[in-house]
ChimeraX commands (.cxc) that place a marker at each C-alpha (Angstrom):
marker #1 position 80.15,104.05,107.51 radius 0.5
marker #1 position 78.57,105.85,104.41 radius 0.5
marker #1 position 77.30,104.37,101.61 radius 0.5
marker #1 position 79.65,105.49,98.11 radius 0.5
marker #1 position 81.89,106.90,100.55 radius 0.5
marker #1 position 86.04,106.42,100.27 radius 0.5
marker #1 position 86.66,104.97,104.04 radius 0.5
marker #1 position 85.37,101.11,104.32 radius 0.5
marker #1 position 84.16,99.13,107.49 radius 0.5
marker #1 position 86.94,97.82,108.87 radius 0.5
marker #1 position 87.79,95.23,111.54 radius 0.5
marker #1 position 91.10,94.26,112.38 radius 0.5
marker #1 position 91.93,91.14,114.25 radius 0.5
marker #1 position 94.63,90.09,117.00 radius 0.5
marker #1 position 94.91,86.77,118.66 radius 0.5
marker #1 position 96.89,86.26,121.88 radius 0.5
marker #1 position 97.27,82.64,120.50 radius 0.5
marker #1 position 97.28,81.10,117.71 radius 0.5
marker #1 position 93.22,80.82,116.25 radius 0.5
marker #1 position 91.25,79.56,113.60 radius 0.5
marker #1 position 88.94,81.85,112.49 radius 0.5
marker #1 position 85.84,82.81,110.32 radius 0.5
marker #1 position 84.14,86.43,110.21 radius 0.5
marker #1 position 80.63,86.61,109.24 radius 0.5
marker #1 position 78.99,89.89,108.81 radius 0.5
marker #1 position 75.27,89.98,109.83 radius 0.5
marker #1 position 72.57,92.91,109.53 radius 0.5
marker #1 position 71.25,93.29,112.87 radius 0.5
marker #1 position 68.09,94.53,111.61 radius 0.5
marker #1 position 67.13,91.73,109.85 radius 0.5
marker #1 position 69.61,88.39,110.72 radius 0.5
marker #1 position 70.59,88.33,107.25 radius 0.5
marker #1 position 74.33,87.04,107.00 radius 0.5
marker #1 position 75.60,89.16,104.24 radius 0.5
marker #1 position 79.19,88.07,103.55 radius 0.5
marker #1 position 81.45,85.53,105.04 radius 0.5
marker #1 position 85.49,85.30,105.09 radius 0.5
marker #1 position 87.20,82.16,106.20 radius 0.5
marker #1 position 89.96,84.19,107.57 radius 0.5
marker #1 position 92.18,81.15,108.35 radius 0.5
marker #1 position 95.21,80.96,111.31 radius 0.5
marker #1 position 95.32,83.84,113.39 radius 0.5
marker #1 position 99.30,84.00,114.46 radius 0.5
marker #1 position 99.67,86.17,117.57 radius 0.5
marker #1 position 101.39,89.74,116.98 radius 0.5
marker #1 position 99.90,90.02,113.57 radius 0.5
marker #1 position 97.16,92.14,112.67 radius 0.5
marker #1 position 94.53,90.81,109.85 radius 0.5
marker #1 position 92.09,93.32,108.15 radius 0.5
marker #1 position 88.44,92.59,106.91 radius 0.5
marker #1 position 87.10,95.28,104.79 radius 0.5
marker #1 position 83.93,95.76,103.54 radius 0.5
marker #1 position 82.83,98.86,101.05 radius 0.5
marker #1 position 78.53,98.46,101.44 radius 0.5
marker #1 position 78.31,96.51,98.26 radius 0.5
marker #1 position 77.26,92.47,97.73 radius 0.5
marker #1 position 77.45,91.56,94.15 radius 0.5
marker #1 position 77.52,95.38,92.51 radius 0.5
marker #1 position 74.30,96.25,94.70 radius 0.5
marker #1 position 74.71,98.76,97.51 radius 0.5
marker #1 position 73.12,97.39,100.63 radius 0.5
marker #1 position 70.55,98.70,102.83 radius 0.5
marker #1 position 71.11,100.93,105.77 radius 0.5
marker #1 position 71.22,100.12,108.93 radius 0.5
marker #1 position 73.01,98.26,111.69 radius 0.5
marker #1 position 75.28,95.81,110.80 radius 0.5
marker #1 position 78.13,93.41,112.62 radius 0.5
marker #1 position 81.33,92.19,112.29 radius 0.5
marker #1 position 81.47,88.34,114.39 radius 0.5
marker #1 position 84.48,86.57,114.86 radius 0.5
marker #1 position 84.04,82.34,114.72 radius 0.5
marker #1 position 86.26,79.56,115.22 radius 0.5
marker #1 position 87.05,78.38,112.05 radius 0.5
marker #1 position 86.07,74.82,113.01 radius 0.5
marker #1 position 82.41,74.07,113.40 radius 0.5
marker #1 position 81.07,77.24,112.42 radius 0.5
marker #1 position 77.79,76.37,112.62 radius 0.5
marker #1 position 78.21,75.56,116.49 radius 0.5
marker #1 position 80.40,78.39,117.00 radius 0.5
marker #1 position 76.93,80.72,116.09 radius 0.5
marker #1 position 74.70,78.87,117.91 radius 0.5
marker #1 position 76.95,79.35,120.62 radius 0.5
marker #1 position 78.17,83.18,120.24 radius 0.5
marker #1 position 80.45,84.48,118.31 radius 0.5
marker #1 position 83.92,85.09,119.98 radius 0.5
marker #1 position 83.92,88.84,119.39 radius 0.5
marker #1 position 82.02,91.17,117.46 radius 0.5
marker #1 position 82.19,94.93,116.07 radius 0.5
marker #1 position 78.97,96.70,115.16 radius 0.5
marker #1 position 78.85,99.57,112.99 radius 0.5
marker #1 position 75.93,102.15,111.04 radius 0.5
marker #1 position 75.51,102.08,107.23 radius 0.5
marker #1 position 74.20,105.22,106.79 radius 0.5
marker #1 position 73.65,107.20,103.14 radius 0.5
marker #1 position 74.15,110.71,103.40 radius 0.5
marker #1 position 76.71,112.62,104.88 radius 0.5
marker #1 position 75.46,116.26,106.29 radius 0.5
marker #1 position 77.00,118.65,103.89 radius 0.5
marker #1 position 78.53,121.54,106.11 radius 0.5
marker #1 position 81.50,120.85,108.01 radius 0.5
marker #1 position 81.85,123.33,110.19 radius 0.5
marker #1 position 79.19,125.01,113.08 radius 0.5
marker #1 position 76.23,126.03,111.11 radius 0.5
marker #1 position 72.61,127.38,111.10 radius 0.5
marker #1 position 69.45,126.67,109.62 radius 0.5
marker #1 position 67.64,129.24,108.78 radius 0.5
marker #1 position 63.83,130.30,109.02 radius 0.5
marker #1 position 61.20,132.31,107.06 radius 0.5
marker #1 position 62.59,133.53,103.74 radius 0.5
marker #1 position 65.69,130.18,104.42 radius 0.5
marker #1 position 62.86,128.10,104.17 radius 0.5
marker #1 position 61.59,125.80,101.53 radius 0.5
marker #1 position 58.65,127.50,99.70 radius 0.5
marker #1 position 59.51,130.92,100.96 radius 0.5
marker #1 position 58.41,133.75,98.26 radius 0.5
marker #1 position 61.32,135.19,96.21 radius 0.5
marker #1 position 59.97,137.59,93.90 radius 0.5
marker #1 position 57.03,135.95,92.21 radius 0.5
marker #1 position 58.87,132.39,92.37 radius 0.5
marker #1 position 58.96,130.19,95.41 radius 0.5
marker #1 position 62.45,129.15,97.16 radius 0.5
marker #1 position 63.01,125.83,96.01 radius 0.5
marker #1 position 65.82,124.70,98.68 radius 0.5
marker #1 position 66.86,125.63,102.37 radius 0.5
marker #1 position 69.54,128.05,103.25 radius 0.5
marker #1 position 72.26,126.56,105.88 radius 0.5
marker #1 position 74.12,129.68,107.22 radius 0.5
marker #1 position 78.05,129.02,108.19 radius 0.5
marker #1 position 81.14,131.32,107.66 radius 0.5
marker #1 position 81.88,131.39,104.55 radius 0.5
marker #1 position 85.04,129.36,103.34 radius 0.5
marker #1 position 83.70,126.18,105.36 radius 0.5
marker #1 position 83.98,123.11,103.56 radius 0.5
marker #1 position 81.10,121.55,101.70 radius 0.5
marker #1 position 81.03,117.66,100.93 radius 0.5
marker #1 position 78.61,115.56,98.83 radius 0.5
marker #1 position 75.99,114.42,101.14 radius 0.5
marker #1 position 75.72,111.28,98.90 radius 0.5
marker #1 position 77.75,110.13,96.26 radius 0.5
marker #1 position 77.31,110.28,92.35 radius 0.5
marker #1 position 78.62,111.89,89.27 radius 0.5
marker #1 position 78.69,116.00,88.74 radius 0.5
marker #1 position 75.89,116.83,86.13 radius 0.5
marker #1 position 76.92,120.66,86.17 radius 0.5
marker #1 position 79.60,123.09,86.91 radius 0.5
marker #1 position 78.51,126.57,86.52 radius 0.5
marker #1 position 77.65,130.45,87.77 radius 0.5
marker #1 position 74.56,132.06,87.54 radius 0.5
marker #1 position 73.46,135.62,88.63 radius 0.5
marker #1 position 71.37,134.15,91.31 radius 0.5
marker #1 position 72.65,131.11,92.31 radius 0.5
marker #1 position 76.38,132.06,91.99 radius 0.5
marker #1 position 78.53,129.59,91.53 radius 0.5
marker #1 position 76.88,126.10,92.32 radius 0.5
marker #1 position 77.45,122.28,91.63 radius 0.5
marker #1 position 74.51,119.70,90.59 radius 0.5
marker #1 position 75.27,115.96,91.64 radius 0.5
marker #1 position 73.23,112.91,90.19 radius 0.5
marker #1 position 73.03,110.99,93.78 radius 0.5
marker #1 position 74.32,107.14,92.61 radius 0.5
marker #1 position 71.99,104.72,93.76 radius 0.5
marker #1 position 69.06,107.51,93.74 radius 0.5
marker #1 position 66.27,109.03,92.17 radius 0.5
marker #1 position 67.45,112.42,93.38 radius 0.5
marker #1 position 69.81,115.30,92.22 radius 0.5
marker #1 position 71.56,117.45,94.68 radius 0.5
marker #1 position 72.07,120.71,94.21 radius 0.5
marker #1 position 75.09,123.15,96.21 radius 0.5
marker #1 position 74.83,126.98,95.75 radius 0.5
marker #1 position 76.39,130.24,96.23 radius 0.5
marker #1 position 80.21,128.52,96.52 radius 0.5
marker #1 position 82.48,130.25,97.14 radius 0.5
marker #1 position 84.70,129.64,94.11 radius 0.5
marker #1 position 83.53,127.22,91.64 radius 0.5
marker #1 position 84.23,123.79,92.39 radius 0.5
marker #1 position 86.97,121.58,91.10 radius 0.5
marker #1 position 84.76,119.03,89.98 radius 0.5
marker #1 position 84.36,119.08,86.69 radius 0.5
marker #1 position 81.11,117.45,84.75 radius 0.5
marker #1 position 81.22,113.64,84.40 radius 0.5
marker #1 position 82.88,113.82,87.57 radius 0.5
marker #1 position 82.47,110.68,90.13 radius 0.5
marker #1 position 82.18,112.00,93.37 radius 0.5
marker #1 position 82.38,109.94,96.58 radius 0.5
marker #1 position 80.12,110.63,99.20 radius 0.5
marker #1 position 81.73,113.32,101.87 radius 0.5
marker #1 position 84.23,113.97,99.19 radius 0.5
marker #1 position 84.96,117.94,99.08 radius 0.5
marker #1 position 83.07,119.52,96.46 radius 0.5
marker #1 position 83.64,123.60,97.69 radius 0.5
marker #1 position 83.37,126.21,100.25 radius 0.5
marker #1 position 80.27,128.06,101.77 radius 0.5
marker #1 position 80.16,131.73,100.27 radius 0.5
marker #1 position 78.23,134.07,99.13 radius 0.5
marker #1 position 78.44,134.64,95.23 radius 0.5
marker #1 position 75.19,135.03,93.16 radius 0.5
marker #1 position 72.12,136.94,95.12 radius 0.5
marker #1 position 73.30,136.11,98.33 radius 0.5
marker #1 position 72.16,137.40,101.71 radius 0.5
marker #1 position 75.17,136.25,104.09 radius 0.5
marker #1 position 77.48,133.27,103.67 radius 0.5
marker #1 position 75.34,130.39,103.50 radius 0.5
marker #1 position 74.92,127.08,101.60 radius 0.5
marker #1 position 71.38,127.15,99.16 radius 0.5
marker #1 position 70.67,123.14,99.06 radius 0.5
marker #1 position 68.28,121.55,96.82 radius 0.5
marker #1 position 66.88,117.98,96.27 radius 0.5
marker #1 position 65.24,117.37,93.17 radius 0.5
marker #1 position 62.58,114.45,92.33 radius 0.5
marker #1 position 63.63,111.99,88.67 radius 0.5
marker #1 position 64.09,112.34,86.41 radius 0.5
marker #1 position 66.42,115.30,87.62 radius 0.5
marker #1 position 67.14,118.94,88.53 radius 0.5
marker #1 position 65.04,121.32,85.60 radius 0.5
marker #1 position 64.61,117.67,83.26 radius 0.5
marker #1 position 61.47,117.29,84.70 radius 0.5
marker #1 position 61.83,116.84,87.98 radius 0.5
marker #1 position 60.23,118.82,91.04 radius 0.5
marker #1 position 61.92,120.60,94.37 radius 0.5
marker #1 position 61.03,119.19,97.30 radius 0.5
marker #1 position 62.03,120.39,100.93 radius 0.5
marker #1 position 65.54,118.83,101.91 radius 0.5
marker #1 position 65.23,120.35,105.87 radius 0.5
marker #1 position 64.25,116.97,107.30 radius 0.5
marker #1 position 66.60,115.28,105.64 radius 0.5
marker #1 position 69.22,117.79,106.21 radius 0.5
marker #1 position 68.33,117.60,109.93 radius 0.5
marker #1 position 68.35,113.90,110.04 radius 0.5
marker #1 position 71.74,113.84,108.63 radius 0.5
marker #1 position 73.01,116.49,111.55 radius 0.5
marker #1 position 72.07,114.22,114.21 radius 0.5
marker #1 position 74.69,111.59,112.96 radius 0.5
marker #1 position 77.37,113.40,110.83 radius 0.5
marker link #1:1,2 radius 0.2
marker link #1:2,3 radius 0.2
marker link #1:3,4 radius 0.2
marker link #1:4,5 radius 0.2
marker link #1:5,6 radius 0.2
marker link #1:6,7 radius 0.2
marker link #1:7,8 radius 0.2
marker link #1:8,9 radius 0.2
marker link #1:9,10 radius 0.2
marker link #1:10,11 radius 0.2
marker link #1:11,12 radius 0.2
marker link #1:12,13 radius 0.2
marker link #1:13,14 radius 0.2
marker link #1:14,15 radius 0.2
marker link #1:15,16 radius 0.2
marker link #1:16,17 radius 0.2
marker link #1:17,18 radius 0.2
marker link #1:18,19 radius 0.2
marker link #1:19,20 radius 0.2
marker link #1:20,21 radius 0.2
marker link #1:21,22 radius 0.2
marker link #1:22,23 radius 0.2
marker link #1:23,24 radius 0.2
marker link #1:24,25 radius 0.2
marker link #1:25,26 radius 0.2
marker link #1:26,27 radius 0.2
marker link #1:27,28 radius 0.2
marker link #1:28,29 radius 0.2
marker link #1:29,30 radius 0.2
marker link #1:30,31 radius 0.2
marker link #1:31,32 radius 0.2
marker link #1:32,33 radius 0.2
marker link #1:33,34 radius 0.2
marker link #1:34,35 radius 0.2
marker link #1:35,36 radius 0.2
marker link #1:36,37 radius 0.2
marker link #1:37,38 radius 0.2
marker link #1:38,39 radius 0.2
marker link #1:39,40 radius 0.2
marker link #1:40,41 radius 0.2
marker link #1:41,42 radius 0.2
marker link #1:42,43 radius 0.2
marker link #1:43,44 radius 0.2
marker link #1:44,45 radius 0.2
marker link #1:45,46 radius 0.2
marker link #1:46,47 radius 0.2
marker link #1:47,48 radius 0.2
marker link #1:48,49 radius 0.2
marker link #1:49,50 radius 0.2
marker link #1:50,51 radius 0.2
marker link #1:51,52 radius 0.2
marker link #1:52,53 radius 0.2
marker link #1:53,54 radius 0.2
marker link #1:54,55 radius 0.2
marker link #1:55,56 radius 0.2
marker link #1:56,57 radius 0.2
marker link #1:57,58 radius 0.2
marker link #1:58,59 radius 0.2
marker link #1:59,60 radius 0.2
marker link #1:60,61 radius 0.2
marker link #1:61,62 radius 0.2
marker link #1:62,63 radius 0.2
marker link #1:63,64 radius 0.2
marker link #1:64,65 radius 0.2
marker link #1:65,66 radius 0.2
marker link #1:66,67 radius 0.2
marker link #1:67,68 radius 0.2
marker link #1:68,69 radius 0.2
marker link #1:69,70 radius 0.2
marker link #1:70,71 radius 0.2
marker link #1:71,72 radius 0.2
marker link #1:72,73 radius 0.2
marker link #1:73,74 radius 0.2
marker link #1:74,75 radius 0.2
marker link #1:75,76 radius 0.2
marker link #1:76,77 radius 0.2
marker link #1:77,78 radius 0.2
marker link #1:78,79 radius 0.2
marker link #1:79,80 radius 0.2
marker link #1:80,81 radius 0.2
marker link #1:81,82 radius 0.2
marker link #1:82,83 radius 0.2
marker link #1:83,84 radius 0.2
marker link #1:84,85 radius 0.2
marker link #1:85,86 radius 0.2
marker link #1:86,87 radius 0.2
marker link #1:87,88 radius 0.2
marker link #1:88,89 radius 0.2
marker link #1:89,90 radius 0.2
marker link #1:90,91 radius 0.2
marker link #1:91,92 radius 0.2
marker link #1:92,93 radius 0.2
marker link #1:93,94 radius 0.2
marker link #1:94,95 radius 0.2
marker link #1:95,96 radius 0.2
marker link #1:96,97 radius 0.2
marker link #1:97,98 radius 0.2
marker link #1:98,99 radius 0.2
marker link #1:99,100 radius 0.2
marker link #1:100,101 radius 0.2
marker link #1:101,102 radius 0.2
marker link #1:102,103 radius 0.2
marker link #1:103,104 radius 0.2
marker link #1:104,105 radius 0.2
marker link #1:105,106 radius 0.2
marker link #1:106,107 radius 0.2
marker link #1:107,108 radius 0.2
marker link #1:108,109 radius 0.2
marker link #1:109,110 radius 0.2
marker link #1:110,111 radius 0.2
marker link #1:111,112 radius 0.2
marker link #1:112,113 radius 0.2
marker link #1:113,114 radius 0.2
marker link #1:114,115 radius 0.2
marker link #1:115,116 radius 0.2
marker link #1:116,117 radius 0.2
marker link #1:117,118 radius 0.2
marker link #1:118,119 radius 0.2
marker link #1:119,120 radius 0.2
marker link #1:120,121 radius 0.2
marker link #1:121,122 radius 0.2
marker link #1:122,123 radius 0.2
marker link #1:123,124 radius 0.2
marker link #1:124,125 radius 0.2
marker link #1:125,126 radius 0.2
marker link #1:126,127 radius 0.2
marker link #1:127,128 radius 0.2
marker link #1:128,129 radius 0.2
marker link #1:129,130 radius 0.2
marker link #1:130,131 radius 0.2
marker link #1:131,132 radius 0.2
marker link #1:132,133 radius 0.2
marker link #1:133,134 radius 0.2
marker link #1:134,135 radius 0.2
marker link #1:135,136 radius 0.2
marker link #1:136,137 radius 0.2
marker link #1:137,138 radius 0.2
marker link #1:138,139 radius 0.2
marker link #1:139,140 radius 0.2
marker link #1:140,141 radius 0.2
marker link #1:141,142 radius 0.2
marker link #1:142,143 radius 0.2
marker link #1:143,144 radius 0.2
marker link #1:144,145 radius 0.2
marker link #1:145,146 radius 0.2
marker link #1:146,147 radius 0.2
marker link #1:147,148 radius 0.2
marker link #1:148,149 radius 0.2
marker link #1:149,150 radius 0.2
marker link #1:150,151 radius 0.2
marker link #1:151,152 radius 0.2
marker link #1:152,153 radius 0.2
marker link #1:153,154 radius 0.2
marker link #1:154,155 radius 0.2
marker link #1:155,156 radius 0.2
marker link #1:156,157 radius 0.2
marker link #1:157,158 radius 0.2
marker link #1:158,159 radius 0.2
marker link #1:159,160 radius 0.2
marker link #1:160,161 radius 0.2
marker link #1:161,162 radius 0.2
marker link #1:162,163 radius 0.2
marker link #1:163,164 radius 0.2
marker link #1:164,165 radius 0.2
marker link #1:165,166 radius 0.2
marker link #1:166,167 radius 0.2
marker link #1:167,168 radius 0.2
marker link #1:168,169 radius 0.2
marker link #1:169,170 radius 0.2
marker link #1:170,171 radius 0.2
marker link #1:171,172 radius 0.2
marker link #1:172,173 radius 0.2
marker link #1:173,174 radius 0.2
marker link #1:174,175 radius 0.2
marker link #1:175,176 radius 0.2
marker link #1:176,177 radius 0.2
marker link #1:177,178 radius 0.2
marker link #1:178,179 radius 0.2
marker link #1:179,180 radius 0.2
marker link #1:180,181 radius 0.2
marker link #1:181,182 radius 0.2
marker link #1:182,183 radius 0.2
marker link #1:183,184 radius 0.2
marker link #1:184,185 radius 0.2
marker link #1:185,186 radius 0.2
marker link #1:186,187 radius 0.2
marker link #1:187,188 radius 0.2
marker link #1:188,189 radius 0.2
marker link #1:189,190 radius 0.2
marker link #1:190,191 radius 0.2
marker link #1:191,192 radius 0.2
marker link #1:192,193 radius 0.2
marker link #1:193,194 radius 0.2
marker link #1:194,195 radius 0.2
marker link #1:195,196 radius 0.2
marker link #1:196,197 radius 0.2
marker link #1:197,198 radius 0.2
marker link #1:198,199 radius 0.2
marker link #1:199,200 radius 0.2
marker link #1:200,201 radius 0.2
marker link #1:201,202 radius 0.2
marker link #1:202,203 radius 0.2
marker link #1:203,204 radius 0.2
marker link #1:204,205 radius 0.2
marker link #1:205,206 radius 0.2
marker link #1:206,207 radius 0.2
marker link #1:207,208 radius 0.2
marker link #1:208,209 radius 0.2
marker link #1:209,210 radius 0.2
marker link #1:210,211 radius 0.2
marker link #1:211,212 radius 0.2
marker link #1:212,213 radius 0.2
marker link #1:213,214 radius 0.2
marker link #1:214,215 radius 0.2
marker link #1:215,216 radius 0.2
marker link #1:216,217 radius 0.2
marker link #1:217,218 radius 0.2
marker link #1:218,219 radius 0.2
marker link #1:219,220 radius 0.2
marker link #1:220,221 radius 0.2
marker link #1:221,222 radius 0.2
marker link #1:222,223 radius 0.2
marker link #1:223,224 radius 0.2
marker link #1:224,225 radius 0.2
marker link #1:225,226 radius 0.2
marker link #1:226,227 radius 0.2
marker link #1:227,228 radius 0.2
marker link #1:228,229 radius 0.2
marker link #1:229,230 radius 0.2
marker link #1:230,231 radius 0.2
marker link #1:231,232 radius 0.2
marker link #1:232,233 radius 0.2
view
């Protein structure tokens, strides 16, 4: 599951009898029981839903590994000192990799800090053919919407729940996004291409520092967080 993304957690329940039930949801990481549903009579052949969108009270939890456990609805308390009757555990994870599709990252003038003409490279080039889709790796609202000779077209998001802007260049057409914009994370935002000063069909990526991309922020290198978010999406 990713955080500000459109798909919930979801555990859906089926009793072969009829079953009294409370879900708790627990962070493994920590023990912490972060929301509880006293789901009620379980009647067999019917199908009950739990879902659960990363939030408690407005506030987006933390990641990590989290569970789904199934109680009898009488004695609870027993019922978790004993084990829980069944139990589904699941990732919370923040950022979704951005290229969907078989990719490459590149090295040497790719890299972060690479020289470009009296200027340093201020992101990391992801090569893939162009028209592959692009999503948000994390959630947010669209701060701009434009084309420039160099960067070609290219998208800047405000990450919600971050100190960092995200920036998506060399698109192939501009994106459909327009400023203002909420934007779920792994929502489509565009295709790789190669408009601007572009070498090849690739995606330019940037992270920026607050208070924001060219308000005062700084570049930093997004490759090990770009990796990170390979391993898992």
């Amino acid at each position: 599951m990713f955080q500000g993304a459109a798909r919930p957690a979801q555990l859906e329940l089926l009793a072969r009898e009829p079953l009294n039930v409370v879900v708790v949801l627990a962070r493994v990481t920590d023990g912490v029981v972060v929301q509880t549903w006293p789901v009620g009579q379980l009647t067999p052949g019917n199908v009950r839903s739990i879902t659960w969108d990363g939030m408690l009270a407005g506030v987006r939890q933390p990641v990590g590994r989290y569970e789904f456990r199934v109680l009898p609805g009488a004695a609870v308390q027993a019922a978790a000192e004993s084990g829980p009757l069944a139990t589904g555990t699941f990732d919370l994870i923040d950022h979704k990799f951005p290229v969907r599709g078989t990719h490459d990252f590149g090295q040497g003038m790719a890299a972060f800090g690479a020289g470009r003409d009296g200027r340093s490279h201020q992101g990391h080039d992801v090569f893939a053919k162009c028209g592959t889709k692009l999503v948000a790796a994390r959630g947010g609202v669209v701060k701009l919407n434009k084309f420039h000779g160099a960067a070609g077209n290219y998208l800047v998001i405000d990450g919600d729940g971050t100190d960092v802007d995200y920036a998506y260049m060399h698109m192939q057409a501009p994106s459909p996004l327009k400023k203002g914009a909420a934007v779920l994370t792994g929502q489509e935002i565009g295709r790789v291409g190669d408009t601007g000063r572009a070498n090849g069909c690739h995606l330019h990526f940037e992270m920026w520092s607050a208070p924001g991309w060219y308000t005062g922020g700084k570049p930093f290198d997004p490759l090990p967080f770009l990796k990170a978010w390979d391993v898992f999406s």
